[in-house]
KEKESE-691927 format. One record per residue (C-alpha): residue in three letters; x, y, z. Coordinates in steps of 0.001 Angstrom, whole numbers, plus 500000, padded with zeros to 6 digits. Each point is the difference from the previous one (the first is absolute). Example, Ala and Ser with C-alpha at 12.3 -4.5 7.8 and 13.67 -1.06 7.14 Angstrom:
BEGIN
Ala512300495500507800 Ser501370503440499340 
% end
This chain:
BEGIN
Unk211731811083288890 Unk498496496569501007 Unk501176498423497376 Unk503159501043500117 Unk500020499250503780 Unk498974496493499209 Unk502776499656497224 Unk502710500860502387 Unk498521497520502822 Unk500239497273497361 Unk503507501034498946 Unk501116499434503819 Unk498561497197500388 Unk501350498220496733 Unk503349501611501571 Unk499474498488502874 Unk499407496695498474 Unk502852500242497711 Unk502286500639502859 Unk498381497150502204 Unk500663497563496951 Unk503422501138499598 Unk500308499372503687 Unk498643496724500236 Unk502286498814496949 Unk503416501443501499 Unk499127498167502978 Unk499141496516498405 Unk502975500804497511 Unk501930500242503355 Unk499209496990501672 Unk500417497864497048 Unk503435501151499463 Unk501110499700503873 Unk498244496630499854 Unk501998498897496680 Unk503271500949501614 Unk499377498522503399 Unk497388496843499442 Unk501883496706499766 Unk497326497210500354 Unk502770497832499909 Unk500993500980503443 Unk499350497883502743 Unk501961497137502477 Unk503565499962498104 Unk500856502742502514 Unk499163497830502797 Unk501735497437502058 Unk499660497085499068 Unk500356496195501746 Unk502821498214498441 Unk498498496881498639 Unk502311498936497601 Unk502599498109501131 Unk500591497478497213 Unk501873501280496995 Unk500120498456496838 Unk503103499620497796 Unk499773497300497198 Unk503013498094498689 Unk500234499747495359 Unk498791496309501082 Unk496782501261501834 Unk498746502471497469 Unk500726497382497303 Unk497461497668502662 Unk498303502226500035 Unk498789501390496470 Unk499810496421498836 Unk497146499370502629 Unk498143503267498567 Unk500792498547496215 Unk498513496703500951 Unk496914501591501505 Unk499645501632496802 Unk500597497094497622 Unk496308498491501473 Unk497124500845498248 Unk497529501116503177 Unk497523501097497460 Unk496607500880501304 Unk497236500436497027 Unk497289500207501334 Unk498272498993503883 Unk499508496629499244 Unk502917499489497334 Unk503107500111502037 Unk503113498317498883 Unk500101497176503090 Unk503137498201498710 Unk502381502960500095 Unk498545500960503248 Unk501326496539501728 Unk503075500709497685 Unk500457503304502065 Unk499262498470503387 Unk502582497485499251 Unk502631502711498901 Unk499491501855503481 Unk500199497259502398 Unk503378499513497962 Unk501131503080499902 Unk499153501540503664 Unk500956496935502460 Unk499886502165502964 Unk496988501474499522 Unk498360496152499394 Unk501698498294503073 Unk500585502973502398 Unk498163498849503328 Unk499446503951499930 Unk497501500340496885 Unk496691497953499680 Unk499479499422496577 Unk496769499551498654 Unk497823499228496340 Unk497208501510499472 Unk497728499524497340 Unk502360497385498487 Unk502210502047498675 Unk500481503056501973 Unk502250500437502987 Unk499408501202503422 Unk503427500574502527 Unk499417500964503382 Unk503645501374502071 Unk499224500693503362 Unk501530502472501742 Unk501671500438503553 Unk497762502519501331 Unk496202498230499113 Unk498575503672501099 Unk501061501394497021 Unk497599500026497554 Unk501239498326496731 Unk500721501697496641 Unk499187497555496521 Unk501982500172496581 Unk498266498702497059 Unk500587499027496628 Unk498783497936497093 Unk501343496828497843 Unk497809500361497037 Unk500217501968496670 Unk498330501159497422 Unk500825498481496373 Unk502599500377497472 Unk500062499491496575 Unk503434500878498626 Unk498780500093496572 Unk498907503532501603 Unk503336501250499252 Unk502264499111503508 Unk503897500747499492 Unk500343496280502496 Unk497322496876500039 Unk497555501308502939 Unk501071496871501911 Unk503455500197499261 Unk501715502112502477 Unk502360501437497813 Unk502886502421500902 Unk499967502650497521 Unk502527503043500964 Unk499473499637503491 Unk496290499279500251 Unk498088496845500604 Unk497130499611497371 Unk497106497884500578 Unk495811500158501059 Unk500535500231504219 Unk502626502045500221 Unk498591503257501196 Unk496470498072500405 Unk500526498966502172 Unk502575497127500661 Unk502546502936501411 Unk498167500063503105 Unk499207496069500563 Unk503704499144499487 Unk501600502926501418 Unk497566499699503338 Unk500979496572500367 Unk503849500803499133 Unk500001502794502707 Unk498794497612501890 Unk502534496778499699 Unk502409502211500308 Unk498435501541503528 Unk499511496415500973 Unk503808498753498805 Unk501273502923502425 Unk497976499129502777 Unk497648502378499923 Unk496641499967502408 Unk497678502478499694 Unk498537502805502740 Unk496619500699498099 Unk498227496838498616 Unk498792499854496472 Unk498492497835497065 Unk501229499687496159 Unk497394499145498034 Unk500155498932496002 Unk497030500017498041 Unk499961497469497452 Unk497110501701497646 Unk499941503867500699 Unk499574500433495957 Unk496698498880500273 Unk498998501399503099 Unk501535497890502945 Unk496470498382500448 Unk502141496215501327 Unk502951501595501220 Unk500121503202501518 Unk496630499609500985 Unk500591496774501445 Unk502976501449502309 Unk498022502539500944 Unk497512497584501210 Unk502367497667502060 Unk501082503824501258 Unk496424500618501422 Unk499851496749501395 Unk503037500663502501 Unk498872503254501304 Unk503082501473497694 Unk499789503821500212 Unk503237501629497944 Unk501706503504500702 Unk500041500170496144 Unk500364498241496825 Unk502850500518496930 Unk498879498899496490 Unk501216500666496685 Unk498649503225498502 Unk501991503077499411 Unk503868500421499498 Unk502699502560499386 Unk499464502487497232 Unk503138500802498662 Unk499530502908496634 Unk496463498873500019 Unk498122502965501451 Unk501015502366497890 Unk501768503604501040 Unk500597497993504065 Unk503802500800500836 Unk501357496641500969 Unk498148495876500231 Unk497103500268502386 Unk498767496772502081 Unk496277499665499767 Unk497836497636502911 Unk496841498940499233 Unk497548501284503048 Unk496454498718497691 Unk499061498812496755 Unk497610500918497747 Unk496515498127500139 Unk498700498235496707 Unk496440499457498604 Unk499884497952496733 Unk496459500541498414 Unk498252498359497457 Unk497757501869497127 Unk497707498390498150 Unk496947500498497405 Unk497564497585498489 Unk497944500775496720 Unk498063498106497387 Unk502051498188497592 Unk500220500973496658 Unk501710500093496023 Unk502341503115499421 Unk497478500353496689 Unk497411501826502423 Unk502127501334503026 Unk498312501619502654 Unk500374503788500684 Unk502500498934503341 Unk501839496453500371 Unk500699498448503149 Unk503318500916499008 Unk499924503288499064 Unk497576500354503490 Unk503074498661502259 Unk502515501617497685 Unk498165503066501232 Unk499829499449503651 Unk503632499027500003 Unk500760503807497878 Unk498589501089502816 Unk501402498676502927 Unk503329501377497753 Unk499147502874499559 Unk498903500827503605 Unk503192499260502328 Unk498686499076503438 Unk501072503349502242 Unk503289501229500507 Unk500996499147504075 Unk502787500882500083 Unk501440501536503305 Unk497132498161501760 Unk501895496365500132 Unk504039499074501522 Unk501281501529496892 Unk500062503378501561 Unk502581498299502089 Unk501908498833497316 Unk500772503008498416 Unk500169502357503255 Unk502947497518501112 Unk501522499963496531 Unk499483504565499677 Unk503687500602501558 Unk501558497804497176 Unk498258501944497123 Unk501608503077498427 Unk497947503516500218 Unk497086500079498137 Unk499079496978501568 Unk501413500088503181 Unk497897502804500235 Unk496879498384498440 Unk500495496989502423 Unk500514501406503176 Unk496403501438499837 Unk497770497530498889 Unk497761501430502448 Unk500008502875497215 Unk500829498548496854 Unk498451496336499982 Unk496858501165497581 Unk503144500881497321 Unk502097497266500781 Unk497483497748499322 Unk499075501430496468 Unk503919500027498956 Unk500328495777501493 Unk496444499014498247 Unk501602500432496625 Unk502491496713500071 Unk498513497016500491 Unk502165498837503040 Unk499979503432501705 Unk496229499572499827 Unk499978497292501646 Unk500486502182503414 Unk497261502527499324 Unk496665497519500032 Unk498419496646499211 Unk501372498806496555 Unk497779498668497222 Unk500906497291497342 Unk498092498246497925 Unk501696496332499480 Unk497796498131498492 Unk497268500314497051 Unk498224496707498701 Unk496929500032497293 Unk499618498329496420 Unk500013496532498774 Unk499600500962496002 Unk500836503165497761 Unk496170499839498897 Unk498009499593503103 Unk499400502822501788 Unk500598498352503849 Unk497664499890502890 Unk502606500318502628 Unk502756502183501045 Unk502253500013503123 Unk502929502442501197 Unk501979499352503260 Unk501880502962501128 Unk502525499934503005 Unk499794503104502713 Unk502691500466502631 Unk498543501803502485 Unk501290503487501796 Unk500896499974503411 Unk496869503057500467 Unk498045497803498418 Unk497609496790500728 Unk498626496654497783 Unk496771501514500810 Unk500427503571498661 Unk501893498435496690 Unk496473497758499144 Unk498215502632500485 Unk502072502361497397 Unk500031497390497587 Unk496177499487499967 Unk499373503981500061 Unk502990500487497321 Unk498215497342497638 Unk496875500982500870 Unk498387497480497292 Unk497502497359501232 Unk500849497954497222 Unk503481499613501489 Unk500271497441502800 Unk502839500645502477 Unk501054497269502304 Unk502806500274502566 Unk502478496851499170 Unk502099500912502965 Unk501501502449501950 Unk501082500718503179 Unk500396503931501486 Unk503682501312500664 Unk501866498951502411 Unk500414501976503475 Unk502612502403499851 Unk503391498859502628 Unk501373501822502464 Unk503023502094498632 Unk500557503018502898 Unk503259499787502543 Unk497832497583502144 Unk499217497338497066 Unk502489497462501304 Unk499934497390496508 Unk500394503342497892 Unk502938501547502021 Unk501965496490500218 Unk499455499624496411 Unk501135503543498779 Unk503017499466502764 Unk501229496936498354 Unk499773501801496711 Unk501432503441500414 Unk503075497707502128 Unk500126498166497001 Unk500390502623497367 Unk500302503412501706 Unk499351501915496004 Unk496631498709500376 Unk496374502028501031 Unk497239498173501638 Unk496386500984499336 Unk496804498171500775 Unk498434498680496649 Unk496980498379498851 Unk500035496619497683 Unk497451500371496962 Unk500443495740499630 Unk499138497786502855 Unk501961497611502355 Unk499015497144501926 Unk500281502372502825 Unk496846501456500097 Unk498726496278501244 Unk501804500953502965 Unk498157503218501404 Unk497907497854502318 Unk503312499183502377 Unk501811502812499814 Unk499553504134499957 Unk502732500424498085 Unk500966498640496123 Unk503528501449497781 Unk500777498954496571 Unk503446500779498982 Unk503292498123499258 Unk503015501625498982 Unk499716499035496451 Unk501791502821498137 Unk497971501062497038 Unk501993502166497366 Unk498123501582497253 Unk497952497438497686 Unk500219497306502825 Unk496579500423501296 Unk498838498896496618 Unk502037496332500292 Unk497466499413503295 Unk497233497674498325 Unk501977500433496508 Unk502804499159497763 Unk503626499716501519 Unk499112500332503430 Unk503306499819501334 Unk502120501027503160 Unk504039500904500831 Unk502018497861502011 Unk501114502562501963 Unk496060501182500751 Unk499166496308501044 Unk503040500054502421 Unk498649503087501721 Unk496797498500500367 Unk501302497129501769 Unk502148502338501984 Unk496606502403500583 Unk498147497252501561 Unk502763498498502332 Unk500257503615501379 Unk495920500821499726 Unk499566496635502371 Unk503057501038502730 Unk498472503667500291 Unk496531498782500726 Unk501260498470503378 Unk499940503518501418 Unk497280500541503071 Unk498838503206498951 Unk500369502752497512 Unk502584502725501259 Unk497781503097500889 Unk498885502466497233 Unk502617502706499098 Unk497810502139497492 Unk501852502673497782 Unk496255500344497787 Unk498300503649499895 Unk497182500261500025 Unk498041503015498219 
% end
């Protein structure tokens, strides 16, 4: 009798259980699905009132957009190559000053702008505005490039500047030459209509971010300092519109930078006795870093995902996605841990879920017959937003775990702080403004940049840092950034030019209008 007492206590209480499981799913199945249907993290100031800024339209004659695509060409036809920090191509560089002072008159010999070289080849310009207690915005852009070769297989010469079907071809032209002449375009062309700004602000053009902006950004940054300069926010290069790129997203989505990833290069390295490949030794100095680099392979550094901004990214993105995934990504706060697992298997998915490793380098041997006493790997990390410089060293060292392998930090620097992007981020909400004015198909989510910008010399003066230009990326084009027929359309350089003469009237608002929030929040 006991033990059937005890048997029937156990069945109620797996009852119990089952039904308090069955419970507890209907409920979370529940609020995910009113959360799908009703979550928009796209939602935000568009519904508010805002100051009308812009009063300066711009309408270009046949003449003017002939002017002005042969300025872009000609910025294009000069060879800004940077190779490396201290082998920068100086000639082309006073070639390029040349063509601007040519090209933008205004913006040389406008009693308005202060125009300034820094570092002998980059460019500072200071426009003040009417009201001095509004603190100043920066834009920012770069001159150099990397090489070219076109033996690589370009359709054009990389310097060329070719039309081909509607596109320019040529190294600069979506890295980032764009933004330097279509700035300074949007500019003249404020300038030729008599336009004086609200809001002060700075352009600054780096003349060696390639090689990490060590004489020019940092330079401008310095002369910054030196003035007291504090900035509402700063606008680099960086991210872009995604147009068929993210793959099952209804409709071209506008990604802006809010961080980049950090980056640790580290160097490997093993010394041994010499010795003739008659008599090898059980283990090589090769085949002891060939190990340690296996290993560091094999074990991924941990996934983060959901931890950095790139919850953001894909919460503001959710109402764009078709059901699974709308689904899927409207709960990240359920389903990041299989999320992450389904991104981790492309290499540029992975890229959002944690700290990337590549091995770049591997140097050993002088002769097929001597076994060598020397080895060295480098191998480039770029660094979570979760995650440290610090924590990274130490994984390395306990992922090696081989005292015959020294590890030495190159360089590195942590990840950038994450930017403001809420309804009271004023840099964020002026930029997505301009955009979604611009092209009303477009979504605008927060992203984070896996390269790096001269930007991140900036977070000393200002709380606030965005990387985007709308650069409209089509399937295959993210591969021509830093690669073979890098290229842009005619029409997409236009709107840039068009973006940043609107971008510069609607930062001469006071204030942001106040938040009118259509998020729920589960």
């Amino acid at each position: 009798m006991t033990g059937h007492s005890t048997h029937w206590k156990l069945f109620k209480f797996l009852k119990v259980l089952l039904f308090s499981a069955i419970f507890a799913i209907t409920v979370l199945f529940l609020v995910a699905t009113v959360r799908t249907f009703t979550f928009d993290g796209n939602a935000g100031l568009e519904l508010g009132k805002w100051e009308n800024t812009t009063t300066i339209s711009l309408h270009l004659s046949p003449q003017q957009r002939k002017n002005l695509l042969a300025n872009f060409k000609a910025a294009i036809q000069i060879p800004t190559v940077s190779f490396t920090e201290t082998n920068v191509n100086t000639s082309a560089l006073r070639e390029f000053d040349g063509l601007l002072r040519r090209v933008f008159p205004k913006v040389f010999t406008s009693s308005l702008v202060k125009h300034e070289v820094v570092g002998n080849y980059s460019h500072l310009f200071t426009v003040p505005g009417r009201e001095p207690d509004l603190e100043p915005y920066m834009l920012l852009a770069h001159i150099d490039v990397v090489p070219a070769d076109e033996a690589d297989g370009w359709d054009a010469p990389p310097f060329s500047a070719q039309e081909i079907n509607g596109f320019i071809y040529g190294r600069g032209t979506i890295d980032n030459k764009q933004s330097v002449m279509g700035i300074l375009q949007a500019l003249e062309y404020l300038l030729e209509r008599g336009y004086t700004p609200r809001r002060s602000f700075y352009i600054g053009l780096g003349h060696d971010e390639e090689v990490n902006g060590l004489h020019g950004a940092v330079n401008i940054v310095k002369l910054l300092k030196s003035r007291g300069v504090k900035l509402q926010y700063v606008l680099d290069e960086g991210l872009a519109v995604l147009d068929g790129v993210i793959s099952g997203l209804d409709g071209p989505a506008a990604l802006i930078g809010i961080s980049e990833k950090g980056q640790a290069t580290v160097k490997l390295s093993v010394s041994s006795a010499p010795g003739h490949s008659s008599m090898p030794p059980r283990e090589s100095s090769i085949g002891i870093l060939a190990s340690a680099v296996r290993r560091l392979e094999e074990n991924r550094m941990p996934r983060l995902f959901g931890y950095g901004p790139e919850r953001g990214t894909f919460e503001h993105l959710a109402h764009k996605f078709g059901l699974p995934l709308r689904f899927i990504m409207s709960n990240l706060w359920l389903f990041s841990p299989l999320l992450s697992r389904v991104l981790e298997r492309k290499p540029d998915t992975n890229a959002f879920v944690r700290t990337t490793t590549a091995v770049t380098m591997f140097n050993s041997g002088v002769k097929i017959n001597v076994i060598p006493s020397y080895a060295e790997a480098f191998v480039n990390f770029r660094i979570h937003s979760a995650q440290t410089l610090q924590e990274v060293m130490d994984l390395v060292k306990s992922t090696i775990s081989d005292e015959r392998v020294k590890v030495e930090m190159v360089n590195g620097f942590d990840p950038l702080p994450i930017s403001s992007y809420d309804e009271q981020a004023f840099g964020f909400q002026v930029i997505k403004k301009t955009v979604q004015v611009m092209f009303p198909q477009l979504t605008v989510a927060p992203g984070v940049c896996v390269g790096n910008t001269d930007s991140r010399h900036y977070k000393d003066i200002t709380r606030d840092i965005y990387r985007f230009a709308p650069t409209w990326f089509k399937p295959g084009d993210p591969q021509r950034f830093h690669g073979v027929n890098e290229r842009i359309s005619i029409k997409n350089y236009e709107e840039i030019v068009l973006f940043y003469f609107q971008l510069i009237q609607n930062n001469d608002i006071r204030k942001l209008p106040p938040p009118h929030s259509s998020q729920h929040e589960l």
